[in-house]
LOFIDO-523178 format. One record per residue (C-alpha): residue number from 1; residue in three letters; x, y, z; chain. Coordinates in pm, whole numbers, plus 50000, padded with zeros to 5 digits. Layout:
<site><k>NUM</k><r>ALA</r><c1>X</c1><c2>Y</c2><c3>Z</c3><c>A</c></site>
...
//
This chain:
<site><k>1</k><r>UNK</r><c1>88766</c1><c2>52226</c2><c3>90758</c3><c>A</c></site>
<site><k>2</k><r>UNK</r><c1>89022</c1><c2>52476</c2><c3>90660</c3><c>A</c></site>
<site><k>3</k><r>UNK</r><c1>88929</c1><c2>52836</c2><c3>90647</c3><c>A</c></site>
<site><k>4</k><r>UNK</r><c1>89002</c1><c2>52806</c2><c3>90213</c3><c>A</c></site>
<site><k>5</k><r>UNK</r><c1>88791</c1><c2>52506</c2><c3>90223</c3><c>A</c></site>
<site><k>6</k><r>UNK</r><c1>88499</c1><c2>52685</c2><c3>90417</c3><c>A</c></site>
<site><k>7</k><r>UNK</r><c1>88543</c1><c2>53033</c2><c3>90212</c3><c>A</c></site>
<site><k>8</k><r>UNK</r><c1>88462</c1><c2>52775</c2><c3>89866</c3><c>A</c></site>
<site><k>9</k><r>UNK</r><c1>88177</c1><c2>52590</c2><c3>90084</c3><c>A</c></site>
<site><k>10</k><r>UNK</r><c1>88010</c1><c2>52933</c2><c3>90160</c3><c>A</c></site>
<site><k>11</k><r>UNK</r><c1>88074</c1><c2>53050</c2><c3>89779</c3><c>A</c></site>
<site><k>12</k><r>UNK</r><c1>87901</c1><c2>52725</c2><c3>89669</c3><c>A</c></site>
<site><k>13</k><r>UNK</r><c1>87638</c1><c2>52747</c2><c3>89913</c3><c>A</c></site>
<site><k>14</k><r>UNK</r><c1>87603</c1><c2>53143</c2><c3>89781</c3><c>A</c></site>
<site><k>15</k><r>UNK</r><c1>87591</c1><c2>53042</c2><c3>89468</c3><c>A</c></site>
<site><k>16</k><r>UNK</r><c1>87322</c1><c2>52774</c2><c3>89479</c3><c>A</c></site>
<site><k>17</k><r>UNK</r><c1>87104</c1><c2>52993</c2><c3>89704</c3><c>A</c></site>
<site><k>18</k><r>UNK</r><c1>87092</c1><c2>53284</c2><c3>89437</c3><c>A</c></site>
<site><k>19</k><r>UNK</r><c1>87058</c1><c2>53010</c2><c3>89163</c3><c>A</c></site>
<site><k>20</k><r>UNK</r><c1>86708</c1><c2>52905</c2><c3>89300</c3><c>A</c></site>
<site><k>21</k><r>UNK</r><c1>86613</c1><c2>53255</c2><c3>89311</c3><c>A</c></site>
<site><k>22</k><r>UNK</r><c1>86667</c1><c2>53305</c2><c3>88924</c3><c>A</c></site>
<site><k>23</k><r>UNK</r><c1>86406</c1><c2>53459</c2><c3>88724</c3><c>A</c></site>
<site><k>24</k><r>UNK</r><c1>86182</c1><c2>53182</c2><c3>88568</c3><c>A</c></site>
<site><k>25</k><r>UNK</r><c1>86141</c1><c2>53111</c2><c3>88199</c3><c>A</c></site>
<site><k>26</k><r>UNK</r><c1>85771</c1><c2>53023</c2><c3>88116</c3><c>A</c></site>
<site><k>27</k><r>UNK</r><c1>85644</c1><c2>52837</c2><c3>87821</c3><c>A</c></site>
<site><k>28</k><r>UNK</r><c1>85262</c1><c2>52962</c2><c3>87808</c3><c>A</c></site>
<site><k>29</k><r>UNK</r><c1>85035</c1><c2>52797</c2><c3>87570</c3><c>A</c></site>
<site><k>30</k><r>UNK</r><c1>84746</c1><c2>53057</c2><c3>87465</c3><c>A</c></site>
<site><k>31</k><r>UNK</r><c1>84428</c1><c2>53084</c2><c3>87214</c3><c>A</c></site>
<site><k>32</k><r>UNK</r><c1>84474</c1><c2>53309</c2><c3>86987</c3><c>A</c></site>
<site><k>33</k><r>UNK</r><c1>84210</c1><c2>53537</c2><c3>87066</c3><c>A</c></site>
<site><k>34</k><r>UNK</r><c1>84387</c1><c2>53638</c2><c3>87367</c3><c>A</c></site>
<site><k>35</k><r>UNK</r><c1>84685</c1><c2>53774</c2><c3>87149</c3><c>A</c></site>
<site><k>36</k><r>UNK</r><c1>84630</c1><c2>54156</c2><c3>87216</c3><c>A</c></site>
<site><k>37</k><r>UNK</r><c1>84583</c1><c2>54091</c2><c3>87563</c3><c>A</c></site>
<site><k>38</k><r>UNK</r><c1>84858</c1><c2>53866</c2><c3>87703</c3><c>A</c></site>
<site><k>39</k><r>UNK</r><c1>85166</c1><c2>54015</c2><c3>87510</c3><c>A</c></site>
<site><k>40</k><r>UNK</r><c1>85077</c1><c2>54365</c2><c3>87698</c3><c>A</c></site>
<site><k>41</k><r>UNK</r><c1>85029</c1><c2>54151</c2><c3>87999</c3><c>A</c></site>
<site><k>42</k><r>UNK</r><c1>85318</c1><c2>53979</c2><c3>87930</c3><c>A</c></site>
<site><k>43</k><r>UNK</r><c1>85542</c1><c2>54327</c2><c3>87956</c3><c>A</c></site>
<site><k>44</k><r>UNK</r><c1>85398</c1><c2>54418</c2><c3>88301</c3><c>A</c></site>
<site><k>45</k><r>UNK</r><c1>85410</c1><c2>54057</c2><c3>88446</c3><c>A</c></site>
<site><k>46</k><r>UNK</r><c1>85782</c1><c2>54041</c2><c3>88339</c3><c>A</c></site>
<site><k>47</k><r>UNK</r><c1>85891</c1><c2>54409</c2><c3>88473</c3><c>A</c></site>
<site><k>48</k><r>UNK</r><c1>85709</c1><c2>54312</c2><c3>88806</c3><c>A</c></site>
<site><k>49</k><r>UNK</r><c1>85895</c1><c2>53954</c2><c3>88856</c3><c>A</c></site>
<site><k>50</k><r>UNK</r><c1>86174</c1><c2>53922</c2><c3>88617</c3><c>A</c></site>
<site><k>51</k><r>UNK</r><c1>86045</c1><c2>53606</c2><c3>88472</c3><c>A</c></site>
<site><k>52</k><r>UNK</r><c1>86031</c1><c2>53586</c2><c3>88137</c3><c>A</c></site>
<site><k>53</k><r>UNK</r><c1>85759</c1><c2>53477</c2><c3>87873</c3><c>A</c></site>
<site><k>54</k><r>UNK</r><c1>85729</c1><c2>53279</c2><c3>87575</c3><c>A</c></site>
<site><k>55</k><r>UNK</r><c1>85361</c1><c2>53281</c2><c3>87472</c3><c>A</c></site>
<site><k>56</k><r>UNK</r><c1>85291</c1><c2>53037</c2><c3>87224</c3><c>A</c></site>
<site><k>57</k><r>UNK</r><c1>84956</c1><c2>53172</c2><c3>87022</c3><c>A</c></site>
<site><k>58</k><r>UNK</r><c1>84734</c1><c2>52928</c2><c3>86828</c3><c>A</c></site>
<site><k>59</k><r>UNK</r><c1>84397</c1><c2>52768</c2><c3>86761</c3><c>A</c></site>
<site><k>60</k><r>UNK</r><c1>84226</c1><c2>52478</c2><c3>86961</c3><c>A</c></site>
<site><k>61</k><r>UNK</r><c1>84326</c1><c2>52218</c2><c3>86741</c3><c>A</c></site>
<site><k>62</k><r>UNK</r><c1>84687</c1><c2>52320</c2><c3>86752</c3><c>A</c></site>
<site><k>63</k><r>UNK</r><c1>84679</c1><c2>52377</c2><c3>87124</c3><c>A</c></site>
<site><k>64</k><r>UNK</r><c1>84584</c1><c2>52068</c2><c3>87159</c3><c>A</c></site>
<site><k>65</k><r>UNK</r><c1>84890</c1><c2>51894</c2><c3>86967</c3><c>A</c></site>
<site><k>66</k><r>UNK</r><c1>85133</c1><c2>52103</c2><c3>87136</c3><c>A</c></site>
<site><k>67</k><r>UNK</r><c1>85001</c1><c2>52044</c2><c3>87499</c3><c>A</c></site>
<site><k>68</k><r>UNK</r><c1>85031</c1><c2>51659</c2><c3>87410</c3><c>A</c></site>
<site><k>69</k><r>UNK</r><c1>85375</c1><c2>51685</c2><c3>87235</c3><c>A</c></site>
<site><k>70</k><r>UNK</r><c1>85620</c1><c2>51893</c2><c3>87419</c3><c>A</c></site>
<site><k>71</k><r>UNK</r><c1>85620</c1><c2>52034</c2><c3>87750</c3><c>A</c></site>
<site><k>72</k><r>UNK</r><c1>85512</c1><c2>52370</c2><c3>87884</c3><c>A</c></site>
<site><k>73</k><r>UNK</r><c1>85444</c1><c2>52564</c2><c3>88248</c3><c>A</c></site>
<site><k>74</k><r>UNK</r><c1>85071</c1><c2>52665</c2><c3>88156</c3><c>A</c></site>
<site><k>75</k><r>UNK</r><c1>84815</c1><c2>52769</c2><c3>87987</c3><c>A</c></site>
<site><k>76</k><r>UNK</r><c1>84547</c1><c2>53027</c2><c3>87906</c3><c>A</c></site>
<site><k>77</k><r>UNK</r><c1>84339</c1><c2>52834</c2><c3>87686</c3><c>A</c></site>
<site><k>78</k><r>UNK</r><c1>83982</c1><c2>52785</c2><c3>87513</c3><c>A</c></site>
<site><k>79</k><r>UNK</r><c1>83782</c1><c2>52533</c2><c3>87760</c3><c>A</c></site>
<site><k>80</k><r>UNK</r><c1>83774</c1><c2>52339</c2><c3>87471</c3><c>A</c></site>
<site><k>81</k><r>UNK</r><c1>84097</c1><c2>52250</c2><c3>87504</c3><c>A</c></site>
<site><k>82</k><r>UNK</r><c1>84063</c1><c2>52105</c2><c3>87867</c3><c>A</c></site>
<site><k>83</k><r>UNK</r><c1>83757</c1><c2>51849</c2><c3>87683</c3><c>A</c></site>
<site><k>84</k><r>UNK</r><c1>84048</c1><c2>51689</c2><c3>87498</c3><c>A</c></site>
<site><k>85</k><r>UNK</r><c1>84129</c1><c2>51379</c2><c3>87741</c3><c>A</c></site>
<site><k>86</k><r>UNK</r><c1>84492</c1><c2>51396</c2><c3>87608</c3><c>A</c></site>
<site><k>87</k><r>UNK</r><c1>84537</c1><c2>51739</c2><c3>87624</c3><c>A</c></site>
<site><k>88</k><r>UNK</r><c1>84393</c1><c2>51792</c2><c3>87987</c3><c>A</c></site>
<site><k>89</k><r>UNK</r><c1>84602</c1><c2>51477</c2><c3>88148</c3><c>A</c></site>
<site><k>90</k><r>UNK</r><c1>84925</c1><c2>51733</c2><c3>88077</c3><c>A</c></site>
<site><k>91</k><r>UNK</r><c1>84735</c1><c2>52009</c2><c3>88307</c3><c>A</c></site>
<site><k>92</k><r>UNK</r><c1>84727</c1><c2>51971</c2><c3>88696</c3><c>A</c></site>
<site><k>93</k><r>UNK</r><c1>84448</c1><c2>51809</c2><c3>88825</c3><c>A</c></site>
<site><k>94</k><r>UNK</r><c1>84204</c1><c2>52018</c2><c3>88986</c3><c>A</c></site>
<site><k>95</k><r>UNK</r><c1>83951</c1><c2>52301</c2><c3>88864</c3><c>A</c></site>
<site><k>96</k><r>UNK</r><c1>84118</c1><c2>52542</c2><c3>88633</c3><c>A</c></site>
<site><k>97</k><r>UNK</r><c1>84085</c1><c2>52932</c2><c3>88668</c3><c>A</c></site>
<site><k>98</k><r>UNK</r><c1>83877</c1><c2>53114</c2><c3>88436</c3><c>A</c></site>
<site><k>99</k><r>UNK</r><c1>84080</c1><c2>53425</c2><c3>88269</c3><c>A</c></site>
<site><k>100</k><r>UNK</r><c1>83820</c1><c2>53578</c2><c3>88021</c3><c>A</c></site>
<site><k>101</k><r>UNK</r><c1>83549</c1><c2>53535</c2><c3>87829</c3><c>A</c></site>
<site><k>102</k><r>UNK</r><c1>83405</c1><c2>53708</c2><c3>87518</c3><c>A</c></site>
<site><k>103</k><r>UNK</r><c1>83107</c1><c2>53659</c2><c3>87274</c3><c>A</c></site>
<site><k>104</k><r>UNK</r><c1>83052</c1><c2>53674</c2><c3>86876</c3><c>A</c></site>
<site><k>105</k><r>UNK</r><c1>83016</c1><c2>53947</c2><c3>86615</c3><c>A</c></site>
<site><k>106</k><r>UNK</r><c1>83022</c1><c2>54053</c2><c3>86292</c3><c>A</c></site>
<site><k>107</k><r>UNK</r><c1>83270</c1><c2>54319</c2><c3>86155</c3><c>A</c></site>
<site><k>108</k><r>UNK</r><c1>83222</c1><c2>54507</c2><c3>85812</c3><c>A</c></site>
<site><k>109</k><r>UNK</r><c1>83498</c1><c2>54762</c2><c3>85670</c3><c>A</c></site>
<site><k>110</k><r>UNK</r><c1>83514</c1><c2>55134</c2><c3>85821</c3><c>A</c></site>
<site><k>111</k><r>UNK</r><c1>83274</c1><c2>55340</c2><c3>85652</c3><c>A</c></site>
<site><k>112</k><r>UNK</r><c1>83106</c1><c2>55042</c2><c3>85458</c3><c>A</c></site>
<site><k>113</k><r>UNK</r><c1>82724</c1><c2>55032</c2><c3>85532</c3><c>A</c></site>
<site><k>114</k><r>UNK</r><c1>82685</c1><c2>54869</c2><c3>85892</c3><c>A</c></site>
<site><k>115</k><r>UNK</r><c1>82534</c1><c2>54536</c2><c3>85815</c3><c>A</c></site>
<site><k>116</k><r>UNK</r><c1>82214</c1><c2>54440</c2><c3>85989</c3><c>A</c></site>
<site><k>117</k><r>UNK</r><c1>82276</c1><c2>54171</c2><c3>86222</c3><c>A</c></site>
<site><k>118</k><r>UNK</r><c1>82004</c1><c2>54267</c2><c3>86516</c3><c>A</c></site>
<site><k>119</k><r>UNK</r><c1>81809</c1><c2>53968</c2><c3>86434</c3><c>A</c></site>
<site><k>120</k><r>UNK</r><c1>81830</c1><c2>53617</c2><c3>86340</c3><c>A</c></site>
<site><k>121</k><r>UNK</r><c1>81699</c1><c2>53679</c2><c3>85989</c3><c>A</c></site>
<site><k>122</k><r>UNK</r><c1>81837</c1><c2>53965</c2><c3>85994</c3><c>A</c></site>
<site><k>123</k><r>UNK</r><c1>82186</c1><c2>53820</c2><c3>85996</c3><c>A</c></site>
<site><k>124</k><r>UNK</r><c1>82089</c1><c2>53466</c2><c3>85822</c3><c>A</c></site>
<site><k>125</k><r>UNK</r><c1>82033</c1><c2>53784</c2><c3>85486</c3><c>A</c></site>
<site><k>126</k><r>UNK</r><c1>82324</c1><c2>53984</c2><c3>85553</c3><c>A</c></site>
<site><k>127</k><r>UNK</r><c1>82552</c1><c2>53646</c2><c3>85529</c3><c>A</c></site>
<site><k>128</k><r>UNK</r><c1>82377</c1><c2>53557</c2><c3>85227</c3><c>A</c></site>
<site><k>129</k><r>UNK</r><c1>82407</c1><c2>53896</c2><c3>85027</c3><c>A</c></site>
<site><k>130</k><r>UNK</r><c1>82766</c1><c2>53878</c2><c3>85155</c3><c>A</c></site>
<site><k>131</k><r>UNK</r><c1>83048</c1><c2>53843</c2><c3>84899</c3><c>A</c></site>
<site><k>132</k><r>UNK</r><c1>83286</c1><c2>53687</c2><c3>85129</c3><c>A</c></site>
<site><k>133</k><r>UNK</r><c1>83349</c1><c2>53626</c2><c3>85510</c3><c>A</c></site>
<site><k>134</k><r>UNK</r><c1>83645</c1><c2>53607</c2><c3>85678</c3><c>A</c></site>
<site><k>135</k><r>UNK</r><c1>83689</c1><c2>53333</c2><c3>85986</c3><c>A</c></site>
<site><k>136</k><r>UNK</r><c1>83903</c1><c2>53054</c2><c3>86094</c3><c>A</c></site>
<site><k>137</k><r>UNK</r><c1>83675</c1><c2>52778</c2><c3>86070</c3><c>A</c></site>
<site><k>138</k><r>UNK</r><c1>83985</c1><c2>52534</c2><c3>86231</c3><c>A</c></site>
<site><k>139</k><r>UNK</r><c1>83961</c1><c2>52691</c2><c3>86559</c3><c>A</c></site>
<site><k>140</k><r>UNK</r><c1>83688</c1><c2>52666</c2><c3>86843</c3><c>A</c></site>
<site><k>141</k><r>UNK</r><c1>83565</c1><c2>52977</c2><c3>86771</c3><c>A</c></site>
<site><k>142</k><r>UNK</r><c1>83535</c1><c2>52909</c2><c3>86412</c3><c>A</c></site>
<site><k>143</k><r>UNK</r><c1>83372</c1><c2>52598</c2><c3>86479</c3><c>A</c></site>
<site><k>144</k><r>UNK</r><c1>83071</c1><c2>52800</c2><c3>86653</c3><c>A</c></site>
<site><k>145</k><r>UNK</r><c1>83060</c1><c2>53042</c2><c3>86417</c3><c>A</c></site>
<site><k>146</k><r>UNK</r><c1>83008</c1><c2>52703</c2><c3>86164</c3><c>A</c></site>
<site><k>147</k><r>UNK</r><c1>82747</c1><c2>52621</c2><c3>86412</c3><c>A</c></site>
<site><k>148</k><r>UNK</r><c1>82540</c1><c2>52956</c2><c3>86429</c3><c>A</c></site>
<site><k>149</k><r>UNK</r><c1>82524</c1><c2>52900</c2><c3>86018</c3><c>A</c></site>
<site><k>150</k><r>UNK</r><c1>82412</c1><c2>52579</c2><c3>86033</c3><c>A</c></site>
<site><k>151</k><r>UNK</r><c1>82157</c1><c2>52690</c2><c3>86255</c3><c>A</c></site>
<site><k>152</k><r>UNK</r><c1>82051</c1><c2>52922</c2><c3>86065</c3><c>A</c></site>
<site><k>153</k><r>UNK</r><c1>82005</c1><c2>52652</c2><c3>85823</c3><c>A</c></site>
<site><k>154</k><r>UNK</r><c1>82272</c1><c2>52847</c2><c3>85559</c3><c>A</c></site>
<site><k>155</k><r>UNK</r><c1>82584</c1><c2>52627</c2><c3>85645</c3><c>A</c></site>
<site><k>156</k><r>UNK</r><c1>82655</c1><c2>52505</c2><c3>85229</c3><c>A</c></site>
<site><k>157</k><r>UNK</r><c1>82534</c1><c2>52816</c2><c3>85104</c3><c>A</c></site>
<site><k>158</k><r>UNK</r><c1>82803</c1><c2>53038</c2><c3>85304</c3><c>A</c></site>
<site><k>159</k><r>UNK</r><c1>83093</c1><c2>52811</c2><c3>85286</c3><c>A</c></site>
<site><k>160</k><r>UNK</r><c1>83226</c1><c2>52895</c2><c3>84936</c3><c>A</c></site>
<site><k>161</k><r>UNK</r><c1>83221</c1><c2>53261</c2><c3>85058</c3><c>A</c></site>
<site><k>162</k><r>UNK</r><c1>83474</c1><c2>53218</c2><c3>85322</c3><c>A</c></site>
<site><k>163</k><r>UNK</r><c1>83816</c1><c2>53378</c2><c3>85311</c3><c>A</c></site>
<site><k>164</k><r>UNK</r><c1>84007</c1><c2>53176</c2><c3>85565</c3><c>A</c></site>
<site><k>165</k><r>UNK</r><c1>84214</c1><c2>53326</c2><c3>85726</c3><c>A</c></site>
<site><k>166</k><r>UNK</r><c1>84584</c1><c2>53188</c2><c3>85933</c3><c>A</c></site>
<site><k>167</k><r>UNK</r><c1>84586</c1><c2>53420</c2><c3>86227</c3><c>A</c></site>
<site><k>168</k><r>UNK</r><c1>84278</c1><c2>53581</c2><c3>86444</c3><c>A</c></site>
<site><k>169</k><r>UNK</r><c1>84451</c1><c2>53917</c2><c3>86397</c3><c>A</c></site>
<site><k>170</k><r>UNK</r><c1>84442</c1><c2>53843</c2><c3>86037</c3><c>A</c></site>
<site><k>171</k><r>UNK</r><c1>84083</c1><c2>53869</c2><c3>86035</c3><c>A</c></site>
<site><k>172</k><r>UNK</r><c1>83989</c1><c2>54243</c2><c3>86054</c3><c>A</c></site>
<site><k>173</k><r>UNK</r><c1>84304</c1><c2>54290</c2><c3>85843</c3><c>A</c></site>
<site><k>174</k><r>UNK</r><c1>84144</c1><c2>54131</c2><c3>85564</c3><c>A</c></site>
<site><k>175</k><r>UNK</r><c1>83818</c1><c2>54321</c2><c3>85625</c3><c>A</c></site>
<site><k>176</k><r>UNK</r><c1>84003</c1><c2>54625</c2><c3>85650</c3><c>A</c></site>
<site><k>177</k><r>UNK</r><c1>84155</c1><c2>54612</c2><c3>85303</c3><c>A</c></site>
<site><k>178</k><r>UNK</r><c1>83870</c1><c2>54538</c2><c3>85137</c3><c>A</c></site>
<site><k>179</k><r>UNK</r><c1>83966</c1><c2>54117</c2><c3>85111</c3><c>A</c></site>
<site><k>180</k><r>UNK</r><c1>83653</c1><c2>53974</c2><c3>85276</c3><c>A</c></site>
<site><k>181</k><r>UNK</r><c1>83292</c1><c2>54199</c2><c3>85305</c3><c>A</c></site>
<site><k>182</k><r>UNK</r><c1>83262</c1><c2>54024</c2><c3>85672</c3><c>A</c></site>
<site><k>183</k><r>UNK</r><c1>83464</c1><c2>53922</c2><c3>85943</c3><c>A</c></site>
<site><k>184</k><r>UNK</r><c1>83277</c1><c2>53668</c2><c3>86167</c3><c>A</c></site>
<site><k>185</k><r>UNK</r><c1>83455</c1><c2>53568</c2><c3>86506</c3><c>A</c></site>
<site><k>186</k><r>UNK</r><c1>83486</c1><c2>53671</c2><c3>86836</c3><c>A</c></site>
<site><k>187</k><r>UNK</r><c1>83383</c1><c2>54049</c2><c3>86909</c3><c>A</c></site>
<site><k>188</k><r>UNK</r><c1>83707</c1><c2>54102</c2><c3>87056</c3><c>A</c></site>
<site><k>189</k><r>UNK</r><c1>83936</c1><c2>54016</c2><c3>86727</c3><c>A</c></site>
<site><k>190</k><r>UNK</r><c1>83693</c1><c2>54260</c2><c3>86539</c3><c>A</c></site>
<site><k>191</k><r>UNK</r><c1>83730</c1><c2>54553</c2><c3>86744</c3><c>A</c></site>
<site><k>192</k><r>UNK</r><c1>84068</c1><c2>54697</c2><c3>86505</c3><c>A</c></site>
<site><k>193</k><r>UNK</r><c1>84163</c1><c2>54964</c2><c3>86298</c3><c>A</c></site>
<site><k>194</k><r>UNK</r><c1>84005</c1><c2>54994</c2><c3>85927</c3><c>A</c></site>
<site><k>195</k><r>UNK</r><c1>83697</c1><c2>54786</c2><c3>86072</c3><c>A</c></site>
<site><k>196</k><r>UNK</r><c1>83359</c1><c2>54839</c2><c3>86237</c3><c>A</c></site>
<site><k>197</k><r>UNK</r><c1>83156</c1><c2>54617</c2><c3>86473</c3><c>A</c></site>
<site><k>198</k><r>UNK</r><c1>82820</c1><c2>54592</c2><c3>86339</c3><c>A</c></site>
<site><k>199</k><r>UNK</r><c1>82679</c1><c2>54432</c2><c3>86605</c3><c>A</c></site>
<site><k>200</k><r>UNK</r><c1>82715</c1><c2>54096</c2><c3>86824</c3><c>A</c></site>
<site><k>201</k><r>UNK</r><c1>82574</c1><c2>53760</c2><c3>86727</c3><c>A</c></site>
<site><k>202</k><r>UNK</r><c1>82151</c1><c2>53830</c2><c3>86818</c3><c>A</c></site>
<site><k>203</k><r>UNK</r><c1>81915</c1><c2>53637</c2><c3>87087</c3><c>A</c></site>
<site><k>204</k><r>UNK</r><c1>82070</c1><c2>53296</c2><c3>87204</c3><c>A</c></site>
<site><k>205</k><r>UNK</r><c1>82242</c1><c2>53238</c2><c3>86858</c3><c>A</c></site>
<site><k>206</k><r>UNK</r><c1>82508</c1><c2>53430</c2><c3>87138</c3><c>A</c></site>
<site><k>207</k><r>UNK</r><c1>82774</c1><c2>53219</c2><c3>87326</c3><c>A</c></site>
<site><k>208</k><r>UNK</r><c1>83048</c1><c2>53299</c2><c3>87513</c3><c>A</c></site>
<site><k>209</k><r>UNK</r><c1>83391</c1><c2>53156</c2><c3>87483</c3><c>A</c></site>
<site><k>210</k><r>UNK</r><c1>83572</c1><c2>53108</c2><c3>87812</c3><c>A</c></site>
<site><k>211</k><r>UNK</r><c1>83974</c1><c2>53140</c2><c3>87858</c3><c>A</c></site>
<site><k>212</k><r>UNK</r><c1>84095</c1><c2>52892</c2><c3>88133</c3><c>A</c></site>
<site><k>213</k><r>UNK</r><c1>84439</c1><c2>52878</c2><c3>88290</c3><c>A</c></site>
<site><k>214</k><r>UNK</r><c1>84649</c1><c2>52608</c2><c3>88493</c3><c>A</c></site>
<site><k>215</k><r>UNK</r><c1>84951</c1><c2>52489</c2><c3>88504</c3><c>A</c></site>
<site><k>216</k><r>UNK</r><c1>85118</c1><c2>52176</c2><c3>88340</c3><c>A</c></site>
<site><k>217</k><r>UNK</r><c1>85120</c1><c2>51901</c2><c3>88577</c3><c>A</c></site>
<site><k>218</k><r>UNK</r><c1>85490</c1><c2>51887</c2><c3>88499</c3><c>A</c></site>
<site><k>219</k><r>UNK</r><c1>85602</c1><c2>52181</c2><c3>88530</c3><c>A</c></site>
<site><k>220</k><r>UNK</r><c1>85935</c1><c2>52290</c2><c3>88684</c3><c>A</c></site>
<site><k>221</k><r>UNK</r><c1>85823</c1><c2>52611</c2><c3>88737</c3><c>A</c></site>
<site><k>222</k><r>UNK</r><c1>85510</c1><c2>52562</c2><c3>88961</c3><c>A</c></site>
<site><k>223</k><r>UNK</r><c1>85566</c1><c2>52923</c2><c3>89183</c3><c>A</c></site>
<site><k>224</k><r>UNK</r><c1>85614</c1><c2>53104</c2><c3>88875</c3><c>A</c></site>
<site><k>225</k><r>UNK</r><c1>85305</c1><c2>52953</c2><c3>88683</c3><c>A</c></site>
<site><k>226</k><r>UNK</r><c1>85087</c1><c2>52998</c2><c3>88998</c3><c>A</c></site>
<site><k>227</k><r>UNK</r><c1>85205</c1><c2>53401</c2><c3>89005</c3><c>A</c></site>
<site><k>228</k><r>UNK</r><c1>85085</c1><c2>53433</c2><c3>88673</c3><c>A</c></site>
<site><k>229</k><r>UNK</r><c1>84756</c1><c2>53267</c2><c3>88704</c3><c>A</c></site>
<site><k>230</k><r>UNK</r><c1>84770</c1><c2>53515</c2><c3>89033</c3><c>A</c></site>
<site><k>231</k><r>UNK</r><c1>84845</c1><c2>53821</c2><c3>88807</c3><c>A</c></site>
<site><k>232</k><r>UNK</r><c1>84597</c1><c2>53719</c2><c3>88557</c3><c>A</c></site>
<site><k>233</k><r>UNK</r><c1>84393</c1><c2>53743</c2><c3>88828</c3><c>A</c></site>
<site><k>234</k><r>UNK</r><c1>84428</c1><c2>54118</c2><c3>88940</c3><c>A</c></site>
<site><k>235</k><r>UNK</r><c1>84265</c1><c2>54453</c2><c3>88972</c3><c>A</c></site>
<site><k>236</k><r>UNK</r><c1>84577</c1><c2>54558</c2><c3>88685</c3><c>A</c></site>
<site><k>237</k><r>UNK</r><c1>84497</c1><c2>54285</c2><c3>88457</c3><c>A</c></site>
<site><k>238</k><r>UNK</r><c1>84156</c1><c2>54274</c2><c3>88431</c3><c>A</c></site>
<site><k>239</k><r>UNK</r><c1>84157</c1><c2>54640</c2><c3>88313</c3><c>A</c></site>
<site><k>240</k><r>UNK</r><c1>84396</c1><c2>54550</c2><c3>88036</c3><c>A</c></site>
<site><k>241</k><r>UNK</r><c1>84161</c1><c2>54280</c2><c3>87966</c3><c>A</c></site>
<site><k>242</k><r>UNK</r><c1>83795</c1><c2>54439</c2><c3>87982</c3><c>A</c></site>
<site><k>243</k><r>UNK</r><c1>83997</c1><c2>54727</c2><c3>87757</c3><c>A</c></site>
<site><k>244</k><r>UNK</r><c1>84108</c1><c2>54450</c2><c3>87457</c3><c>A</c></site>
<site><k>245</k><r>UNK</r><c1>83733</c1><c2>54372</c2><c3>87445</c3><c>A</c></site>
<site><k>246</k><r>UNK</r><c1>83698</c1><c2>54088</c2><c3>87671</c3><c>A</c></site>
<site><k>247</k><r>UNK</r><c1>83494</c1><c2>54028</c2><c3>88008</c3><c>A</c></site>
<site><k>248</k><r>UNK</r><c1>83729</c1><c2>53943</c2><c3>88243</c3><c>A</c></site>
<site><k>249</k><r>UNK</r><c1>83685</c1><c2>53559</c2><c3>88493</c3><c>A</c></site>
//
């Protein structure tokens, strides 16, 4: 081989090399409720790899469409999501990795009288003297919150009260402005500005909803995915986590 020919075999050799090494691009699929938390994630995760993030937010239902209809690295999704036999077929096989988990609440406007939610009565009466309640009943959150009423045997009589909202960040806004007397979802989303936690969901009418992660089982990112899971994972992002309101694994 001449020496040109070798110099533009090394160069292509170079150039493939430092290809392989570029920073990853990684489709994450996420619940909603994890909003706050991932896209400050997101910034350290990306200044400590390079790789790059596009977080795709939304509710159970929708996660579930988008994991069967176009391809992604991972997600960091309701287990709810996994029980969907089409949805978890595009996830690796194997146990996932729990992320976080956080229970229910009830949020009234700042300064508003703090509803009384200690007991089951207690909050079965403060839904019913409620105007309105903000939730996202399409979501898997929403659909225990639908449960908890229906328990508490007021499931028709709260439903025309409900101001349903598109977005879990949407939630405390409309509490906050005066919109909906209630916001009932996960304690985390109701921890905001303009809004109040009166207290979480009483006795076992309480349930946690776990955050899972793993990677699609075709991704063509697998390292990345796997460091993110890993990063998710650590002493730095559990304190984000545990400080947006949610128990972290």
């Amino acid at each position: 081989m001449t020496k040109p020919a070798a110099s533009l075999f090394g160069l292509i050799v170079a150039f493939a090399a430092s290809s392989s090494t570029q920073a990853a691009e990684l489709k994450v699929l996420a619940g909603g409720s994890m909003t706050a938390s991932l896209n400050e994630l997101a910034k350290q995760f990306e200044a400590k790899t390079g790789d790059k993030l596009d977080i795709h937010f939304d509710s159970t239902p929708n996660l579930i469409k988008a994991a069967t209809s176009a391809p992604f690295d991972l997600g960091v999704v309701p287990v709810d999501v996994m029980k969907d036999a089409g949805a978890r077929a595009r996830f690796a096989a194997g146990p996932t990795i729990d992320i976080a988990r956080v229970g229910y609440g009830v949020a009234v406007r700042a300064g508003a009288p703090k509803a009384d939610v200690s007991t089951p009565d207690a909050l079965k009466q403060t839904l019913l003297k409620a105007q309105s309640i903000a939730t996202i009943p399409e979501s898997a959150a929403g659909a225990y919150v639908l449960s908890v009423f229906n328990r508490l045997g007021i499931g028709d009589a709260v439903k025309p009260k409900f101001k349903v909202q598109a977005t879990t960040g949407d939630i405390s806004k409309a509490v906050a402005k005066g919109d909906a007397e209630l916001g009932v979802f996960l304690t985390n989303v109701l921890v905001a500005p303009g809004v109040e936690l009166a207290g979480p969901f009483p006795g076992d009418l309480q349930q946690e909803l776990v955050f899972t992660a793993a990677p699609a089982v075709d991704t063509k990112n697998a390292d990345a995915a796997k460091a993110l899971i890993d990063f998710l994972k650590s002493p730095e992002a559990t304190a984000v986590i545990k400080a947006k309101g949610l128990t972290p694994g």
